[in-house]
VOSE-259383 format. One line per 8 residues: their letters; for each residue z, y, x of N, C-alpha, C. Coordinates in steps of 0.02 Angstrom, whole numbers, plus 50000, padded with zeros to 5 digits. Layout:
% residues N
a	Z:Y:X:Z:Y:X:Z:Y:X; ...
% end
This chain:
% residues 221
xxxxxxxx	51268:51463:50602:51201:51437:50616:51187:51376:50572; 51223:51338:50564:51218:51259:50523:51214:51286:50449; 51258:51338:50422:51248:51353:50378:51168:51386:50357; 51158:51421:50394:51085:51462:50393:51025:51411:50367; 51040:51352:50442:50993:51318:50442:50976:51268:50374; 51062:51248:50345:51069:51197:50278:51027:51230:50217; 51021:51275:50221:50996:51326:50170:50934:51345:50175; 50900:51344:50223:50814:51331:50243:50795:51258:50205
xxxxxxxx	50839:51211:50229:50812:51161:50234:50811:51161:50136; 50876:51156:50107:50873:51162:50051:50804:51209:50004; 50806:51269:50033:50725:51305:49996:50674:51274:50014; 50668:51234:50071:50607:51193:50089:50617:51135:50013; 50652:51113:50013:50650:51042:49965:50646:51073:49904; 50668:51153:49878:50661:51166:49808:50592:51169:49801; 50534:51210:49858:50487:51222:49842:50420:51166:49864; 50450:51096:49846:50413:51038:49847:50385:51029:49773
xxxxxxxx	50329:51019:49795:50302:50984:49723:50335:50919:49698; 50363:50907:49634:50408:50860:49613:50355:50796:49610; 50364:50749:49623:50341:50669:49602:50323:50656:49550; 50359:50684:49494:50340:50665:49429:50285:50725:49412; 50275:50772:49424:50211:50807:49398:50184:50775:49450; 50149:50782:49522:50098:50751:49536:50078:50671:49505; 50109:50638:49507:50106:50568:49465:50069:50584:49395; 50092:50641:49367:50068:50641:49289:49981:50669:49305
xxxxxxxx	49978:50713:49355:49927:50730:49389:49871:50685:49381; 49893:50637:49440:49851:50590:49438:49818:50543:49380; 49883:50528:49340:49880:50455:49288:49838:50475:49239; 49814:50574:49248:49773:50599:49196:49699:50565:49230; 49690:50537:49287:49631:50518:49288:49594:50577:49361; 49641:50630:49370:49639:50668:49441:49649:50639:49498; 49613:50605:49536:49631:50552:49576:49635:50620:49657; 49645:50583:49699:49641:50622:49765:49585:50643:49800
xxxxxxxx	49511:50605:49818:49491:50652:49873:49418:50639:49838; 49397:50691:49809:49319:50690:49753:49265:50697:49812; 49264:50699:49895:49197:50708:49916:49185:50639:49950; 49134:50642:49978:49114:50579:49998:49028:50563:49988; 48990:50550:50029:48950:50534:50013:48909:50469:49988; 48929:50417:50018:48928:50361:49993:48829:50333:50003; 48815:50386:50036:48747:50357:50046:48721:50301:50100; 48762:50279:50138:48741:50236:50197:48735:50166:50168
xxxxxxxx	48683:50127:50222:48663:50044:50194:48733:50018:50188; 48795:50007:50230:48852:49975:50218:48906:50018:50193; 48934:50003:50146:48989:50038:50131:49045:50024:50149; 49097:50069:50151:49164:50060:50170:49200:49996:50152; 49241:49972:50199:49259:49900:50200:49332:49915:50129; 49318:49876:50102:49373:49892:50043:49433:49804:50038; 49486:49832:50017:49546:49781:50037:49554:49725:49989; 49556:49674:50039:49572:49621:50010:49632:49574:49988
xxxxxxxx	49611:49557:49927:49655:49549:49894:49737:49530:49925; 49737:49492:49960:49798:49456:50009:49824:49496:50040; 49802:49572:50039:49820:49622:50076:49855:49674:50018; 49860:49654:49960:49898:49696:49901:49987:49685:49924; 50006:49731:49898:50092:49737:49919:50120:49707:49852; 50171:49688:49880:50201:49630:49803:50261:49677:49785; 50238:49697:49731:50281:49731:49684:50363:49714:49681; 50370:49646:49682:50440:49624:49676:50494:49656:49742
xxxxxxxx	50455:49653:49817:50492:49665:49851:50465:49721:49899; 50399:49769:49884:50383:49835:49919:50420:49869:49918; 50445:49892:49964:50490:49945:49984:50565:49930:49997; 50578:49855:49971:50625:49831:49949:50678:49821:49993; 50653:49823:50084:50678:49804:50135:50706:49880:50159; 50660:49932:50148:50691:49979:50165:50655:49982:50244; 50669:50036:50278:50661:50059:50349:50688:50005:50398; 50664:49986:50456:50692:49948:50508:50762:49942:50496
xxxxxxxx	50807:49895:50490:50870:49894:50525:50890:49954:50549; 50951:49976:50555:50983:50034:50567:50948:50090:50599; 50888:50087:50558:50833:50163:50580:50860:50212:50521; 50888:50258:50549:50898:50323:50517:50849:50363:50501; 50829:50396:50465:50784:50438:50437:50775:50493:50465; 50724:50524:50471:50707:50575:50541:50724:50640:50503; 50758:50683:50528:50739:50780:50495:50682:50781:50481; 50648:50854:50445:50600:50881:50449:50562:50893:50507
xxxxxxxx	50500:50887:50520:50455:50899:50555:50391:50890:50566; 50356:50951:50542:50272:50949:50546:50224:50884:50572; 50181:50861:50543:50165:50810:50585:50101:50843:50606; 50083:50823:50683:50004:50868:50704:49956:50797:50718; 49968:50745:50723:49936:50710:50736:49928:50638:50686; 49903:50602:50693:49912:50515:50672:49835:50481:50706; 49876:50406:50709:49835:50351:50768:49844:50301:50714; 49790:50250:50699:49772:50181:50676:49748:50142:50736
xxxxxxxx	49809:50108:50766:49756:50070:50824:49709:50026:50791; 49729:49972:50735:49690:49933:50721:49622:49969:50670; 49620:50014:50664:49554:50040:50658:49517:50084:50717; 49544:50102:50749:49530:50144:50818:49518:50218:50785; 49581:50227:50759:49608:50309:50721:49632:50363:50771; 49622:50423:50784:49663:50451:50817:49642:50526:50818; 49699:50552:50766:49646:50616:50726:49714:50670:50736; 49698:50728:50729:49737:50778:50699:49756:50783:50639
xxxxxxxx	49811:50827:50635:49832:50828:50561:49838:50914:50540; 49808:50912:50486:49824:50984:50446:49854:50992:50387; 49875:51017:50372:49941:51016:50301:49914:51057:50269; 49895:51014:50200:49868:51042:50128:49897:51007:50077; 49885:51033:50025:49920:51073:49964:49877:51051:49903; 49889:51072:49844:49841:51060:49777:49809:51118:49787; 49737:51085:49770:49684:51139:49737:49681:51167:49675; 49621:51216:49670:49638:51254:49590:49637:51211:49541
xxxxxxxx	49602:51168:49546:49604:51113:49484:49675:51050:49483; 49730:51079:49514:49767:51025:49525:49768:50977:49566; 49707:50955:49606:49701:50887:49641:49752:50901:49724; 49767:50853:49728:49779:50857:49837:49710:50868:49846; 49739:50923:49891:49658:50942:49909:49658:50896:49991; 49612:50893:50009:49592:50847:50072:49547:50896:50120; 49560:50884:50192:49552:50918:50245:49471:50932:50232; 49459:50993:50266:49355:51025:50271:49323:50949:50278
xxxxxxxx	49261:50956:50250:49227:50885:50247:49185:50892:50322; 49158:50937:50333:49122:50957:50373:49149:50918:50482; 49242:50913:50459:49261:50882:50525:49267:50825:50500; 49219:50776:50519:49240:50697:50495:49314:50644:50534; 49330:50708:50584:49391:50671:50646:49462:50694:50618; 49461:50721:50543:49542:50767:50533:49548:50727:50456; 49639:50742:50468:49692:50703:50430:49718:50744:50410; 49731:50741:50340:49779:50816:50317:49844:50776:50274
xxxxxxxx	49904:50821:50276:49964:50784:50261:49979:50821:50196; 50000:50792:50165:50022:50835:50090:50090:50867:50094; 50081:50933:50109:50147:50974:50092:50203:50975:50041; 50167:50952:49978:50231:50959:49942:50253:50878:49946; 50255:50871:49980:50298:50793:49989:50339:50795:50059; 50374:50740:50067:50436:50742:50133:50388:50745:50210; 50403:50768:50265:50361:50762:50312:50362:50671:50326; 50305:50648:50361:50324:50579:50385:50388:50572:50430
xxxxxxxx	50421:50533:50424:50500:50482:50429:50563:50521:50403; 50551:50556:50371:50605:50588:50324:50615:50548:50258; 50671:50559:50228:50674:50494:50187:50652:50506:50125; 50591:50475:50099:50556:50486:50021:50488:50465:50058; 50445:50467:50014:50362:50454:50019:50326:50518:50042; 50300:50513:50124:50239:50561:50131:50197:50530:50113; 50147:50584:50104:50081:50575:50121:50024:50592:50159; 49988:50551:50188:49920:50587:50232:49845:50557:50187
xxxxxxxx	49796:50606:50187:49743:50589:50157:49692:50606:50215; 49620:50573:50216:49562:50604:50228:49518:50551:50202; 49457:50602:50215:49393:50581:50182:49348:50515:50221; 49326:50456:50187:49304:50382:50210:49222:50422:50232; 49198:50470:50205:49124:50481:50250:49109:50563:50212; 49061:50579:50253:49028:50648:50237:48953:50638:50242; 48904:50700:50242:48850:50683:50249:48810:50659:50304; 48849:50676:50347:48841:50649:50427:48849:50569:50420
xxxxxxxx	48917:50541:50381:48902:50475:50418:48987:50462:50387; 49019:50387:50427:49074:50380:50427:49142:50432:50454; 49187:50436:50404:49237:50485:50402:49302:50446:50442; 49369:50501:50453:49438:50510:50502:49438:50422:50446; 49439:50402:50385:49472:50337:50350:49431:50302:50326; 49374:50279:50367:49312:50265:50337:49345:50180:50350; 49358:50173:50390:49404:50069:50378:49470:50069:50376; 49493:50130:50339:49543:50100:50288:49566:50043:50259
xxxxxxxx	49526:50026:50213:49517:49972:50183:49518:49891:50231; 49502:49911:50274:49496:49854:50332:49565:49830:50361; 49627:49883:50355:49683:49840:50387:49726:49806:50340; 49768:49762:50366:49795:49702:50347:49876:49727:50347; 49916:49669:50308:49985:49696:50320:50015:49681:50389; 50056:49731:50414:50080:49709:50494:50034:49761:50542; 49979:49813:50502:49949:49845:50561:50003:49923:50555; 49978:49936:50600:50016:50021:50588:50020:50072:50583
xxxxxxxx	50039:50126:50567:50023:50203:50574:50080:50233:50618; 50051:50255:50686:50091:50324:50708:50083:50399:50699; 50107:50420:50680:50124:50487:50659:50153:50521:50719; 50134:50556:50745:50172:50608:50798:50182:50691:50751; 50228:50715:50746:50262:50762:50745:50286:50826:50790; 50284:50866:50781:50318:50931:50806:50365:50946:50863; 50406:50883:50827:50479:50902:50877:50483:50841:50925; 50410:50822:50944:50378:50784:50990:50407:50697:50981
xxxxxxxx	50438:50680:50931:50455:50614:50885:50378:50581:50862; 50396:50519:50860:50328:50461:50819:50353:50447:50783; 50336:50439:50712:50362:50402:50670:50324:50347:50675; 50339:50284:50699:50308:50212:50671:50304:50179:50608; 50251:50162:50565:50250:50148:50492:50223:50097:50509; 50254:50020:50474:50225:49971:50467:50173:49943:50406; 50139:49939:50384:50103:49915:50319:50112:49879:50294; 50149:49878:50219:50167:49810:50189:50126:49812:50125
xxxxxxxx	50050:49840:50122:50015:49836:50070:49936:49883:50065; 49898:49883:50046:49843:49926:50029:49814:49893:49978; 49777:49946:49938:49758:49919:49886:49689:49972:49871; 49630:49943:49826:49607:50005:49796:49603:50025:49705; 49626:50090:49694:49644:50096:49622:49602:50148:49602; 49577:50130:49528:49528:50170:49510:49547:50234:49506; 49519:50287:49500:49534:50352:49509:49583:50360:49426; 49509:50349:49379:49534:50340:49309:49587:50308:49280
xxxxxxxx	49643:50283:49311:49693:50222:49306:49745:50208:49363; 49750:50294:49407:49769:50294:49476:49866:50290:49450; 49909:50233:49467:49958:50216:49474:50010:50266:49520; 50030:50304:49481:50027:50376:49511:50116:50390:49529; 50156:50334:49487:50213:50325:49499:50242:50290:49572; 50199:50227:49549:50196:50169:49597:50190:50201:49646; 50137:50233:49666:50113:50255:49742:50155:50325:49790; 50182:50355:49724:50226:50401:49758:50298:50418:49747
xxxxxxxx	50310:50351:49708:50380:50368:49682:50421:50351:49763; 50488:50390:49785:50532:50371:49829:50564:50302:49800; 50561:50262:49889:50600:50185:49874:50674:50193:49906; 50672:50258:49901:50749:50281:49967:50766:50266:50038; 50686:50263:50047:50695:50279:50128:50630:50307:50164; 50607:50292:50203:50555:50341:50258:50497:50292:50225; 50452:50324:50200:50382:50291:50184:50333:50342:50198; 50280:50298:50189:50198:50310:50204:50139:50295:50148
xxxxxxxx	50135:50364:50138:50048:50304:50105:50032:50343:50145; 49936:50313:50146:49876:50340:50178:49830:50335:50124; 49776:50401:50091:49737:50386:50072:49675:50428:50083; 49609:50381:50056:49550:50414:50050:49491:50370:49990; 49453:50375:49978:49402:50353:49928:49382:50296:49942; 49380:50236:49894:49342:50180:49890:49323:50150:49834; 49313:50087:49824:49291:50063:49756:49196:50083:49764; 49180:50054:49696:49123:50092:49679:49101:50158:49690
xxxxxxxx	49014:50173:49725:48995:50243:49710:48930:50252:49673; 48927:50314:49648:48874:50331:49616:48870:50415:49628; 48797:50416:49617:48770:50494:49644:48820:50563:49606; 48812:50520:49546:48850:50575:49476:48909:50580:49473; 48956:50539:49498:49019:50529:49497:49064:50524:49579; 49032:50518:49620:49069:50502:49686:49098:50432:49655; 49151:50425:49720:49177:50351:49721:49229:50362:49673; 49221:50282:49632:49257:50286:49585:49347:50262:49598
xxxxxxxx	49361:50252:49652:49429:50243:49668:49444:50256:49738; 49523:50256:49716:49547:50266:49789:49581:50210:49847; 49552:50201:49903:49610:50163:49952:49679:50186:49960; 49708:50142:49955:49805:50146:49960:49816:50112:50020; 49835:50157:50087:49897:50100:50112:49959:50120:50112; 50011:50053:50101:50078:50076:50076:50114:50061:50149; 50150:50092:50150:50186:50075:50243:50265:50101:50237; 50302:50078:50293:50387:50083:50286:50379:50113:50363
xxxxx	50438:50149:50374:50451:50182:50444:50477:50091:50464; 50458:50088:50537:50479:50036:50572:50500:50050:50657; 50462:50116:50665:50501:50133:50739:50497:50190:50757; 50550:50228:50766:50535:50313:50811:50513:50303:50886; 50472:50333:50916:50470:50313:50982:50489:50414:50991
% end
């Protein structure tokens, strides 16, 4: 049985999309989530500066103190208390043109997780994306941009586990100039980004960058 199972797990990790092509993906200027409407009087709260992650020591701490890194397992949910988040999750993939594709625009309440990356608290960089607004109005990551370092992401999972992610950064990066290493390279342990669209918009172009938050596993509940 252990054997069976070592060997699932192994074809699961061959048939991941590698880091370094999505990274090259991106740095071509393919950023992550092209919809958005961007028509409302206030726009999405975008991050401030004091809230950027310091390069010298992101990631640098690693996962909580003797927090072990979780198995595989689907994530169906995620919660932002400090934005008042609390969405489902659906697992998507690249589109025909290469991009992470991002959950139907049409549900402004859903979070989609990127498959070819590690599930959240497994050890390497997931990811979850959704869209900051649709034509209706504000979207599942529309104050993104609004949290600070120290807020958090829970992730609930499958095998009925939370992954707790603490935030030690957000940032917003132009689509055209998207840091594609930085944001998804593994720091060798359980990480998080979150993203969706910010920066500048225009009718012809959508928004011209993306929100980053960068986060570390900090508690299984």
């Amino acid at each position: 049985m252990y054997d069976s199972e070592l060997a699932e797990e192994e074809e699961r990790h061959r048939r991941r999309a590698p880091w370094g092509v999505i990274a090259l993906v991106l740095l071509t200027g393919l950023a992550l989530i092209r919809n958005g409407s961007g028509e409302f009087d206030v726009g999405p709260p975008q991050p401030a500066s004091a809230a950027a992650s310091d390069t010298r020591t992101a990631g640098g701490n690693g996962a909580a103190k003797g927090l072990a890194p979780l198995a595989y397992s689907v994530p169906d949910r995620v919660a932002i208390p400090g934005i008042q988040v609390d969405a489902p999750v659906m697992p998507v993939g690249l589109d025909a043109d290469g991009w992470v594709d991002a959950p139907p625009p049409e549900d402004p309440n859903l979070a989609g997780w990127f498959t070819g990356a590690v599930a959240p608290g497994e050890k390497g960089t997931a990811v979850v994306v959704g869209h900051v607004d649709n034509q209706q109005g504000p979207a599942v990551f529309y104050g993104l941009g609004a949290l600070k370092k120290g807020n958090r992401v829970e992730v609930h999972r499958q095998d009925g586990k939370t992954a707790v992610f603490e935030i030690y950064g957000i940032e917003v990066f132009e689509k055209n100039n998207f840091p594609g290493d930085r944001v998804y390279a593994s720091k060798g342990s359980p990480e998080l980004r979150v993203i969706t669209c910010g920066g500048g918009f225009s009718k012809q172009n959508g928004y011209d960058g993306n929100v980053v938050a960068f986060a570390r596993l900090a508690e299984v509940r």
